[in-house]
MARSE-783335 format. One record per atom (N, C-alpha, C): z, x, y; residue in one letter. Coordinates in steps of 0.2 Angstrom, whole numbers, plus 5000, padded with zeros to 4 digits. Layout:
residues N
ZXYa...
***
This chain:
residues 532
549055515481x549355545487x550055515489x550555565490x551155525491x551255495498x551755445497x551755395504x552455405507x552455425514x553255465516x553655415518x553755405520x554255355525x554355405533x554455375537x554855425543x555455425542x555655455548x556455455549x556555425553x557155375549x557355315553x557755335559x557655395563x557555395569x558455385571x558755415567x559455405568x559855485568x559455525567x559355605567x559955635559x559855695557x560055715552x560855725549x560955705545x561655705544x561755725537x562155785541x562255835531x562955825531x563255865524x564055865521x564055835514x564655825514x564655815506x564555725504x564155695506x564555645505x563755595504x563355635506x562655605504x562355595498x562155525496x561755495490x561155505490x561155505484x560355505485x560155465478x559455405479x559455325476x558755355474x558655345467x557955355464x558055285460x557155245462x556955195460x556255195457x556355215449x555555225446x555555145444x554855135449x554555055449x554055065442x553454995444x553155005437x552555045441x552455045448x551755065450x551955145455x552655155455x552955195459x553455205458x553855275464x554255305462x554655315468x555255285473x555455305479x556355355477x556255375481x556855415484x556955405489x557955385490x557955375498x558655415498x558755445506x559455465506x559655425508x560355415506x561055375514x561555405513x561955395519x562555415520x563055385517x563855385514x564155375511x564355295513x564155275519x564155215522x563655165520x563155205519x562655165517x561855155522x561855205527x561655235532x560955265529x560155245529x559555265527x559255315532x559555365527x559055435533x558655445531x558155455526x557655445523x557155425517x556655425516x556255375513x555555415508x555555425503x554855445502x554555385495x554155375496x553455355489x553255385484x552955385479x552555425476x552155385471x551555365470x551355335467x550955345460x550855295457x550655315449x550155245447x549955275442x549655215439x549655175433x549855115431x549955115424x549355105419x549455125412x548655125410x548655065405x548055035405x548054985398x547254995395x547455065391x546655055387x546455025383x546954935380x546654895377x546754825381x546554765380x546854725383x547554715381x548054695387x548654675384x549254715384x548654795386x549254855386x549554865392x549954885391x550354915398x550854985396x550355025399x550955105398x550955155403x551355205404x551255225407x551355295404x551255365407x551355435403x551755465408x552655465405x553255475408x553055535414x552555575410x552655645414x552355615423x552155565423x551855535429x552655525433x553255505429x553755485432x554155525435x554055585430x554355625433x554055665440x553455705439x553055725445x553255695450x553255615448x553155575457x554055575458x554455585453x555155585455x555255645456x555155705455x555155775459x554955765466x554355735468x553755725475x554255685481x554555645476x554855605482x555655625483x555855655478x556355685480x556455755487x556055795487x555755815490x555755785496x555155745497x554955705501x555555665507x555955625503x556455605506x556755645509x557155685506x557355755510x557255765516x556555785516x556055805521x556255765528x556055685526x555955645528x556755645533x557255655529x557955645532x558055725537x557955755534x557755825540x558355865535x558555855528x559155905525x558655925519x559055975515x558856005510x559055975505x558655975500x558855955493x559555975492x559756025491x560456065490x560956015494x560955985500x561555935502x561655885500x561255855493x561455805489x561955805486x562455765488x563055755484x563055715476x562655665475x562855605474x562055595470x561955565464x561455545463x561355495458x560955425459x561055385455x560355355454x560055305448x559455285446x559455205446x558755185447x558655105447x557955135441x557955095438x557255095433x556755055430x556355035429x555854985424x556154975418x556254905416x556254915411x556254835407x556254835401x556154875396x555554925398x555854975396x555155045394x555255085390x555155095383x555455125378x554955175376x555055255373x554455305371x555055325365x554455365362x554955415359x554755465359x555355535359x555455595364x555955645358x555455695360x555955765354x556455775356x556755815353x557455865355x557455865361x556955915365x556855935371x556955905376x556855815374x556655755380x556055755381x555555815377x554555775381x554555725377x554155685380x553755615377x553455625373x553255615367x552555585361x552255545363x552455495367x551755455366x552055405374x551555375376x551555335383x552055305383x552455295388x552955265386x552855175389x552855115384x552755035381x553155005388x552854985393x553254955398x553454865396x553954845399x554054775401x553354715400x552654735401x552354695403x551854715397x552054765390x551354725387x551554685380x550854685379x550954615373x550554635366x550454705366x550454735359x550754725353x551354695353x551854705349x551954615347x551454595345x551454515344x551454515336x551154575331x551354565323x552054595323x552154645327x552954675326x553554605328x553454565330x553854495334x553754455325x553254435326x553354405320x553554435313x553554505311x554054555304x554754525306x555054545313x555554535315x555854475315x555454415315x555554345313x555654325307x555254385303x555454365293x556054375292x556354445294x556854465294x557654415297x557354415301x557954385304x557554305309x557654265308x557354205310x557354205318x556954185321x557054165329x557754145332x557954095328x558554055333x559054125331x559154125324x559754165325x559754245327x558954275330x558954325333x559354315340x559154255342x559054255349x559854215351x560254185345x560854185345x561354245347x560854285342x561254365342x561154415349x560654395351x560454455357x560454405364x560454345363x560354305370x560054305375x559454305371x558754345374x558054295368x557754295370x556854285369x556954345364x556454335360x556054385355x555454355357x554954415364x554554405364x554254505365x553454485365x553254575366x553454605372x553554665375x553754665379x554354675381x554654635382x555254615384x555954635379x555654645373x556054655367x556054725366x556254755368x556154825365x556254855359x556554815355x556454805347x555854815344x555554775346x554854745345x554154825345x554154825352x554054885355x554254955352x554954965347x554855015344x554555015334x554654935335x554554925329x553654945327x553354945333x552554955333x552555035334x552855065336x552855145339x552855155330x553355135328x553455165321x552655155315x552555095318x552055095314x551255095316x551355125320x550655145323x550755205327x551155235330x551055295329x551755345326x551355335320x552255385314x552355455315x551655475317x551555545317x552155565323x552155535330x552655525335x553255525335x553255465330x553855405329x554455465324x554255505318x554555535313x554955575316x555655565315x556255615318x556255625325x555955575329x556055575336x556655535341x556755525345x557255485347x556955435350x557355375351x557055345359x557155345364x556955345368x557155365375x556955285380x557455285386x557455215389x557255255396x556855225401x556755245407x557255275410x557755255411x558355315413x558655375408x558555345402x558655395398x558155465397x557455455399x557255505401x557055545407x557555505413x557155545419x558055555419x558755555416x559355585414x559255645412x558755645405x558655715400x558455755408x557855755409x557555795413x558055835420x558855785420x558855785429x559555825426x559755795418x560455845414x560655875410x560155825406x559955895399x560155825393x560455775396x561155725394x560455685390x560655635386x560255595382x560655525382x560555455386x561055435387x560655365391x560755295390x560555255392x561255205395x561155125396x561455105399x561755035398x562054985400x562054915397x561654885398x561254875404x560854825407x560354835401x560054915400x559454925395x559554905387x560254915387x560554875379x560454825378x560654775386x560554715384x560054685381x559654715384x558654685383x558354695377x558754775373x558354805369x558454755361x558854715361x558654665355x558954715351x559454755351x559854795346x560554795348x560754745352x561454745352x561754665352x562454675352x562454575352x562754565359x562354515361x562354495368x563154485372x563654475366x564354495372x564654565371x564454605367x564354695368x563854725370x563854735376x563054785379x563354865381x564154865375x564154925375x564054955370x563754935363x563754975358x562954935356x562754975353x562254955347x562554925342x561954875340x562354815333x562054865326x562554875324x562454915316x562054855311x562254795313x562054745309x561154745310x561054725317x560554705319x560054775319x560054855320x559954905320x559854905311x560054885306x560154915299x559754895297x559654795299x559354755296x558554775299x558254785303x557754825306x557454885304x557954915301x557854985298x557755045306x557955025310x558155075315x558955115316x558655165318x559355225314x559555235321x560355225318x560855235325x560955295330x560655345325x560655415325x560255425331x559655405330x558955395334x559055365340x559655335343x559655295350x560155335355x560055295363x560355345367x561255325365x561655375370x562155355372x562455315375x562855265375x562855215382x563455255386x563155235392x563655255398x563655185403x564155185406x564055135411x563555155417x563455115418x562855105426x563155175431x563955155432x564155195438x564455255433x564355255429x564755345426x564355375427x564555445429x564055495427x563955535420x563155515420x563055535413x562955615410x562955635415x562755725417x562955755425x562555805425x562555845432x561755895432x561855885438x561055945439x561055985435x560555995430x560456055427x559956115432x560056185428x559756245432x558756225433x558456175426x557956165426x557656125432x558156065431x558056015439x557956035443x558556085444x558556115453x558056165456x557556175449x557056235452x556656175454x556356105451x555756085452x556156025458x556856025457x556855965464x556955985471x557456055469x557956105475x558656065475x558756005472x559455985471x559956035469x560456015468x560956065468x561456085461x561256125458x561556115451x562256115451x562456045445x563156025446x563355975449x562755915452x562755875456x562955825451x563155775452x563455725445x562655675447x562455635441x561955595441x562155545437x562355475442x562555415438x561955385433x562155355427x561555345422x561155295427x561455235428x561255205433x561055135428x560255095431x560255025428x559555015428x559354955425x558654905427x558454895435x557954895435x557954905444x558054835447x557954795440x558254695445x558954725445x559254735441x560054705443x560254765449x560054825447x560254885453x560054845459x559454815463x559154795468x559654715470x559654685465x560254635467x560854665468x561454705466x561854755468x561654765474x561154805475x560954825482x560954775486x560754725487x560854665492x561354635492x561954655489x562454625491x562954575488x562454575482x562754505478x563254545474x563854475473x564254515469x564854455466x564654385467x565254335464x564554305459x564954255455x564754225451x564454155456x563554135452x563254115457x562754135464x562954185464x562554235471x561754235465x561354195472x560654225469x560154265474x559854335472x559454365475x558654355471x558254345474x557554345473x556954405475x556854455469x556554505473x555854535469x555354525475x554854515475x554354575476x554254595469x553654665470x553154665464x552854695458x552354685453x552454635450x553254595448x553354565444x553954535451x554154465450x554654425455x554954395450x555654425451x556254415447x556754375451x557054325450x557454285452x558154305448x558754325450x559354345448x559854305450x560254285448x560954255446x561554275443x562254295445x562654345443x563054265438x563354295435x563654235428x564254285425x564754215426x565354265421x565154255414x564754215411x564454215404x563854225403x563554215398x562854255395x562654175398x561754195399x561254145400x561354075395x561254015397x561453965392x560753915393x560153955396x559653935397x559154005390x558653975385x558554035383x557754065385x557554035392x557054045396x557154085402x557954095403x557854165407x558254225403x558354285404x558554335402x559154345404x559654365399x560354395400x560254465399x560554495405x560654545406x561454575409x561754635406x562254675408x561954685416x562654685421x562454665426x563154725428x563054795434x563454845433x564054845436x564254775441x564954785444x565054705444x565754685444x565754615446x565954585441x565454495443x565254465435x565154515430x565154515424x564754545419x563954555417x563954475419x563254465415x562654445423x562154435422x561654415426x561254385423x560754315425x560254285421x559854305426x559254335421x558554345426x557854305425x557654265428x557054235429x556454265429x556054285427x555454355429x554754305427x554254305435x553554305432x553354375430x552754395427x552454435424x552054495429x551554445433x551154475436x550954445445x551654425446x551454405454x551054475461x551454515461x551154575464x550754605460x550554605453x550254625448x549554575451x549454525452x549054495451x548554515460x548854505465x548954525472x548454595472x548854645467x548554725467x547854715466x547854675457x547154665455x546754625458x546754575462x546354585466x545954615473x546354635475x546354715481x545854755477x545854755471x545654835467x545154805465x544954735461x544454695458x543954685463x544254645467x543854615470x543754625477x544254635483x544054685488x543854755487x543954795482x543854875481x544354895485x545054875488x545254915494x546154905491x546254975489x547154955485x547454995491x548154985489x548755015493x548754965499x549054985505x549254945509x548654915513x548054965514x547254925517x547254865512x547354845508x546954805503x547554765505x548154765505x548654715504x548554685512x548354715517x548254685525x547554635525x547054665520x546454635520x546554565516x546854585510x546854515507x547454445512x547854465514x548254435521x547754385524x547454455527x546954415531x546154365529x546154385524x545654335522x545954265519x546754285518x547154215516x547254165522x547254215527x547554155532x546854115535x546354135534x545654085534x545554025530x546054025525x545853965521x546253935520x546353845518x546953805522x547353805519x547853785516x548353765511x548153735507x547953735501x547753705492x547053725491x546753795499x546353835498x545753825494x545653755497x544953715497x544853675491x545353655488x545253645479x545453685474x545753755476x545653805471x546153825470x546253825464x546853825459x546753915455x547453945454x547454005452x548054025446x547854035441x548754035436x548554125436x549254135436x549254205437x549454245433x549154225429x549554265419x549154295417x548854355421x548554415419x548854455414x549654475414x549854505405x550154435403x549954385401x550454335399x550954295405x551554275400x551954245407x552754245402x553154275405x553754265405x554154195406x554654185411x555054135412x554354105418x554454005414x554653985410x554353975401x553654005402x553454005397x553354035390x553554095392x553654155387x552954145382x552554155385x551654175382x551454225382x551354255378x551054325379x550454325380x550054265374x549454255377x549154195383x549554175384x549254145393x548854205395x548254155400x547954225405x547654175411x547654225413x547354215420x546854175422x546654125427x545954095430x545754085437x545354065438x545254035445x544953975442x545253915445x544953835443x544753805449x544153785449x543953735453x543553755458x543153835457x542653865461x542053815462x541753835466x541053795468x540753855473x540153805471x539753845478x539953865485x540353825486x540653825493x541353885493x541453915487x542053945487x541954025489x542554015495x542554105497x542954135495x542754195496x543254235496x544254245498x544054215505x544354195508x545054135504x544754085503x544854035496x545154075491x544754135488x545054145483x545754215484x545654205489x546254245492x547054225491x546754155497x547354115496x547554095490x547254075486x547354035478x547954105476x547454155475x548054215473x548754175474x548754195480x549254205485x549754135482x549354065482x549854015480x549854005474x549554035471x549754015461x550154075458x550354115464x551054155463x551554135465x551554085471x552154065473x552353995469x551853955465x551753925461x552053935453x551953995454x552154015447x552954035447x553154065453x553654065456x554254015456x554153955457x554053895459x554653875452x554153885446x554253865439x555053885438x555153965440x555553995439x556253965442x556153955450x556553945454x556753875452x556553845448x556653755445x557153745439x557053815436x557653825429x558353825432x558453875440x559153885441x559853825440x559453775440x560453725439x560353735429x559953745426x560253745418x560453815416x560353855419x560453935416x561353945413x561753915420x562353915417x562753875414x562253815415x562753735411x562753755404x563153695401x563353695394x562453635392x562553615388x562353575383x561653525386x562353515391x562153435394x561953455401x561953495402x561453525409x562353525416x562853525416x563153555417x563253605420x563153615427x563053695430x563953735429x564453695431x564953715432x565153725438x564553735443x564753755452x564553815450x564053855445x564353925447x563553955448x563053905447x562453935446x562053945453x561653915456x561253945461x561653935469x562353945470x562553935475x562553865479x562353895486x562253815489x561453805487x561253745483x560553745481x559953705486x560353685491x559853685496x559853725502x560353785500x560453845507x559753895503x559553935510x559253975509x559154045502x558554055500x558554125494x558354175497x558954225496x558954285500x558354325496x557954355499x557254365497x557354445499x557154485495x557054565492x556554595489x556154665493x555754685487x555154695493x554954745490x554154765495x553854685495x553854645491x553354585492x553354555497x553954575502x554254525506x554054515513x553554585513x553454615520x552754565521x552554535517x552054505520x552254405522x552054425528x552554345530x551954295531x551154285529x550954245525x551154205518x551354265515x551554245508x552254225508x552554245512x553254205513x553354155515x552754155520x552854055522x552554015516x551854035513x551754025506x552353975501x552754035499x553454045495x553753995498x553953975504x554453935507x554253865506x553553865508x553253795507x553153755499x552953825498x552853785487x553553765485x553953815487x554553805484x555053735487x554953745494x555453685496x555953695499x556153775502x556553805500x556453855504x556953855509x557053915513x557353995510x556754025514x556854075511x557454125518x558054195513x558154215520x557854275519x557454325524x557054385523x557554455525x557754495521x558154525526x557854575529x558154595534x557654655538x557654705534x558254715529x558254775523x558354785516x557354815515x557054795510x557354835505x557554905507x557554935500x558154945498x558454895493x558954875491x558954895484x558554925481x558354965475x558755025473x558455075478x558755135481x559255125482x559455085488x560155075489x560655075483x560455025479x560755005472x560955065469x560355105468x560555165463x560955205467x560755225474x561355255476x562055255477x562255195477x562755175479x563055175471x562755175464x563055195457x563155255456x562755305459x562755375459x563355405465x563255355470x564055375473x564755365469x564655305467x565255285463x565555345457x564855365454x565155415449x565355465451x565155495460x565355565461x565955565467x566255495465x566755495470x566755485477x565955495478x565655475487x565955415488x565855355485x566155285487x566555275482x567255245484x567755215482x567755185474x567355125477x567555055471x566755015470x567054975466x566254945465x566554885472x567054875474x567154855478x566854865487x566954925487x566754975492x566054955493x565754945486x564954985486x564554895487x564954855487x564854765489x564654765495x565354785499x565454795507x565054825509x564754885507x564254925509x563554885508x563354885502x562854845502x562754775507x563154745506x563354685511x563354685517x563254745521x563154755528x562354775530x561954795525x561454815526x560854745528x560754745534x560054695534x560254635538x559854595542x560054545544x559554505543x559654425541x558954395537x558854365543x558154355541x557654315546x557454255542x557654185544x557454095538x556654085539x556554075536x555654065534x555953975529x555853945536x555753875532x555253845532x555253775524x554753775524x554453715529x553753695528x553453635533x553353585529x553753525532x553553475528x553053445522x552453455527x551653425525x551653495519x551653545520x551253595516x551753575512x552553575511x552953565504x552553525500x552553435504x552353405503x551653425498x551053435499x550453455497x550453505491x551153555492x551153635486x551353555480x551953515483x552153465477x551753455473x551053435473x550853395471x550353445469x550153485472x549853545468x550253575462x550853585462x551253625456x551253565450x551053515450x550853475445x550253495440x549853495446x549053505443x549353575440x549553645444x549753705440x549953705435x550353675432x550753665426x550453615420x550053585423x549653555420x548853575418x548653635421x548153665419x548353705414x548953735417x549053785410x549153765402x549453695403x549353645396x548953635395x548353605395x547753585392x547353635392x547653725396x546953765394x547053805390x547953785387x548253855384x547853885376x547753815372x547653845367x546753875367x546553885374x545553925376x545953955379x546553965380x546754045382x546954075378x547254055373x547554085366x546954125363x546354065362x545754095357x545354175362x545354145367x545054205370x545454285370x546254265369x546654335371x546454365363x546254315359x546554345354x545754375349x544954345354x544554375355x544554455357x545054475363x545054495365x545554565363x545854555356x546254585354x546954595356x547054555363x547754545365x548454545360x
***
């Protein structure tokens, strides 16, 4: 069932000048309108599911993306009181890595390999014979890990599904909901970055070198376009299933962390946004590549060049799983219930200890087989308890992330330069559906140590893509324009922390970090029981 948004009650405004911001998440699909100021007139959802019929999988079947990106475009409209047809301006935020491969036509062959599975563990190590670890990871600036490597991820397509794979192309989450919106075949830097097939201070070409030695053909990948060019325009097929208006320009657009960091406003070297929904990404814009190799460089689409991105795995992922595990109760009933059965039990939540590495773990770890526990049950342990544990072995794991930011952009010798986390004892602007819940952000604030600032305006995704889509159609000015714009949106609210609790998470994010050492290699053996 799709989930609408109202109208934010500012009444309807048509003409040519209106955006329209699509943001294919990993569990959903929003569309929002604004004005060319940056003005939210309306809002729709649509939800989906991702599948994993093995342990370790995570995929999803694109045509799921599409549907709910028809639904909510629609919906949005609706919601703003205009017709599809007064869209001027269209721009994407997307998941990603997510790689498929896709025929002439643009349909899919086969599910397309999201950011968070860990399949792709004998294709990591082919790729290791070929070209060794360090020097991969010189070359791309990036982790060679499942997942997150899209390399990787194609390299298992080919060899486990050939039938698929044989004369098809690959297509990148923007690259296929682009086909469907232009007809266009075309991806973008941010998705270059990550794909382990370009060299990390080019994210606008594919590496011939690093693509040969792989045996993946140039032929077979998308076009790069910038974030804010338009990569096409409405075709006649779109505008029957959207009502949009053929001939509309549609920006290629980006990854949905950096589009959602654009969206919030950042835009010097230093600026850090934190935005919190299935996975919690920690963002840092950099006029150089990452010089830490535990977070992610990433093509970042105005501004700096570059962004280092921190990512756990399954912080809202873990959250959902339990709502659906263990209360029976998902979507928003489930996220209010587990709240309140968190706020019954006290801080370090009676004893009990939670690691939240249900697909593995990203930054700082990079495990694909880590997994998930509850440590330190008893008899006496509630539900309520293991609510809160959720709740803090997310902000714990958090926590890990937010610890790396003074190495990301030093040299050698741990050297920030000034340019890495801004003021490092001023608040982190915090973004992202996760954010609406304000037990968990006093949580966050307390583990961390660290004032959070919460803005009143969350959807900085959409915004994001909108505002790439305006730039290509001439709605808005400059990437400059579209800072200022985004810069006005939201006014934050400080969630600081409390002494004692900082105090007490202290001391718990020891035992945290420490449990996952001494259990890793019983977690190793069971993933791999498990076929992980």
């Amino acid at each position: 069932m799709r989930e609408q948004g109202k109208k934010p009650g500012v009444g309807a405004v048509s003409g040519s000048g209106l955006m329209l911001g699509i943001d294919l998440g990993t569990s959903g699909v929003k569309a929002a309108v604004f004005t060319s100021e940056g003005l939210l007139l309306g809002i729709d959802r649509s939800p989906y599911s991702v599948d994993s019929p093995r342990p370790g999988w995570a995929q999803t079947d694109p045509e799921k993306w599409w549907r709910g990106t028809c639904e909510a475009i629609r919906g949005a409209c609706g919601s703003a009181g205009i017709s599809p047809s007064e869209i001027a301006a269209v721009g994407l935020s997307v998941l990603f890595p997510a790689v498929m491969p896709v025929d002439r036509t643009g349909k899919a062959l086969h599910p397309a390999i999201l950011y968070s599975d860990q399949r792709s563990v004998a294709e990591v190590r082919a790729i290791e014979a070929v070209i060794p670890r360090g020097e991969y990871q010189s070359l791309t600036g990036n982790m060679l890990a499942p997942g997150n490597c899209a390399a990787a991820s194609i390299l298992w397509l080919r060899s486990h599904a050939p039938e698929a794979f044989a004369g098809s192309r690959v297509a990148w989450a923007n690259t296929f909901l682009l086909h469907r919106l232009t007809g266009s075949f075309a991806t973008d830097p941010s998705m270059v970055s990550l794909s382990g097939l370009a060299d990390v201070r080019d994210p606008l070409r594919w590496s011939d070198g690093l693509c040969g030695r792989l045996g993946i053909a140039l032929e077979a990948l998308p076009e790069i376009r910038g974030s804010a060019e338009a990569a096409g325009a409405v075709c006649e097929a779109a505008h029957t299933e959207t009502g949009l208006r053929v001939g509309v320009p549609v920006a290629c657009g980006c990854g949905d962390t950096p589009a959602s960091t654009f969206g919030a406003g950042a835009r010097s070297p230093g600026d850090v946004v934190y935005s919190a929904g299935s996975t919690d990404c920690v963002t840092t814009l950099l006029s150089h590549p990452s010089r830490d190799p535990r977070w992610v460089t990433c093509a970042f689409p105005a501004g700096p060049p570059w962004c280092a991105i921190g990512t756990t795995t399954s912080s809202g992922a873990s959250v959902a799983w339990f709502c659906r595990e263990i209360l029976a109760s998902e979507g928003p009933g489930g996220r209010e219930q587990l709240s309140l059965l968190a706020g019954r039990s006290p801080p370090g939540a009676n004893g009990l200890l939670f690691l939240p590495y249900l697909q593995g773990e990203r930054t700082p770890l990079w495990d694909p087989r880590a997994r998930g526990t509850f440590f330190g049950l008893s008899a006496a342990t509630s539900r309520a308890d293991m609510a809160r544990a959720v709740l803090e072995g997310t902000a714990l794991g958090l926590r890990a992330v937010i610890d790396g930011l003074p190495e990301v952009g030093g040299d050698k010798s741990g050297d920030a330069s000034g340019e890495l986390a801004g003021d490092a004892a001023g608040p982190i602007r915090l973004v992202g559906g996760g954010a609406a819940d304000g037990l968990w952000n006093r949580i966050k604030a307390d583990a961390l140590g660290r004032a959070l600032a919460v803005s009143s305006f969350q959807e900085t995704g959409v915004l994001g893509a909108a505002l790439l889509g305006g730039i290509g159609a001439g709605v808005v000015g400059s990437f400059v324009e579209a800072s200022r714009i985004a810069g006005s949106r939201g006014t934050p609210t400080t969630v600081e922390p409390d002494p004692e609790a900082a105090r007490l998470y202290g001391e718990l994010y020891g035992l945290f970090r420490d449990l996952y050492d001494r259990s890793k290699e019983i977690a190793h053996s069971l993933a791999d029981r498990g076929g992980a």
